[in-house]
N, C-alpha and C positions, 0 to 999 in steps of 0.2 A: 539169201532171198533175192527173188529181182526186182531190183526198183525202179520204176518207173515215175512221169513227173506230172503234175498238172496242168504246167503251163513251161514254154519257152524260158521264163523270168526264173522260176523254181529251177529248174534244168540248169539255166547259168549260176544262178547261185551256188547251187551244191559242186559242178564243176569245176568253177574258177575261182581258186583260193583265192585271188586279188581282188575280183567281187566282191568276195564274201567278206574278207578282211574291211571293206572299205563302204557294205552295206551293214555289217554285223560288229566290227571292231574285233579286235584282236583274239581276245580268250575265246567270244562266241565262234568266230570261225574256223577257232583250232578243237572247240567243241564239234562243231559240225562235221567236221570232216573225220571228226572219231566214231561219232554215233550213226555217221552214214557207212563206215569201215567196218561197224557193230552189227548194221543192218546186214549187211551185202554176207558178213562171214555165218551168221545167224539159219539154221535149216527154216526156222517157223518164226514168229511173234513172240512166242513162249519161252524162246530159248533167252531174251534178251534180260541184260541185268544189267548193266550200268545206263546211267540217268533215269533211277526211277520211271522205267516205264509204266505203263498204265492207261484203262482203257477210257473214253473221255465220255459225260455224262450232259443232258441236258440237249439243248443247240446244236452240239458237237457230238450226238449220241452216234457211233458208228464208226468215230475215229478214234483213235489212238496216237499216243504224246509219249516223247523221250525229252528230259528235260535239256537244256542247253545252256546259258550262265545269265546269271542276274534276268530272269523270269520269262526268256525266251523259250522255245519249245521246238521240236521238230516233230511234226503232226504228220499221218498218214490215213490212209484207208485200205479196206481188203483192196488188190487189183484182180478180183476172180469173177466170173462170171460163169454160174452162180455165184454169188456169196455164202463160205461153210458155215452153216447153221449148228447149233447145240440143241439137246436137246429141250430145252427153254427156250427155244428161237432165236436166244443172241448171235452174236457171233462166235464162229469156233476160233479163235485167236492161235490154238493147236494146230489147224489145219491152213492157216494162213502162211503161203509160201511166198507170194507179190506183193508189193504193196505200191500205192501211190503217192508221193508226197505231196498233200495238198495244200501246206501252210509254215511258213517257220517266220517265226515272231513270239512277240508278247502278247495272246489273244484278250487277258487282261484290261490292255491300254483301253 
C-alpha cells in the first residue's frame, strides 16, 4: 500500500527510529516500524493480520487501527479520493490501496 502522513510530526515519527524510540520507548517503536513494514508490503487493508487490525467505531468512525504495545495504536484513514464505498455505504476496506496515518498513540488516555 502507499502511505502517506498527516502531518510533518507523524512523517518523523514513523521515519526516524530514534524519534520513535525516544517518543514511543522501545518495544513501541520496534512495533511501529513492523506494522508500517506490514502496511507498505500489504496490496489492500484486508490483507493485513498482525496487530489485530480492525476498523474504528464511534468518534473514530472511518478509521482504522493496528495495534502497537501496551495500548498504543497505529490509526489510518482511506487516502482515496473518492473514498471505495460497499454496498452498505461503508467503506470498502478491500479496495483500500493508500492510506493516511492520522494518529499513533493511546486514543484511550
Amino acid at each position: 500500500m502507499e502511505l502517506s502522513f498527516a502531518n510533518h510530526g507523524l512523517k518523523q515519527l514513523c521515519e526516524q527510529e530514534r524519534e520513535a524510540r525516544r517518543q514511543l520507548g522501545a518495544d513501541c517503536s520496534k512495533r511501529l516500524r513492523t506494522r508500517l513494514a506490514d502496511l507498505a508490503a500489504a496490496h489492500c487493508v484486508v490483507e493485513l493480520v498482525a496487530g489485530r487490525p480492525h476498523p474504528l467505531k464511534g468518534d473514530r468512525a472511518g478509521q482504522f487501527a493496528v495495534d502497537l504495545s501496551g495500548g498504543s495504536r497505529l490509526v489510518f484513514t482511506p487516502d482515496h479520493e473518492p473514498v471505495p464505498t460497499s454496498a452498505d455505504g461503508g467503506i470498502d476496506w478491500a479496495s483500500v490501496t493508500k492510506v493516511n496515518i492520522v494518529y499513533i498513540g493511546n486514543y484511550h488516555d
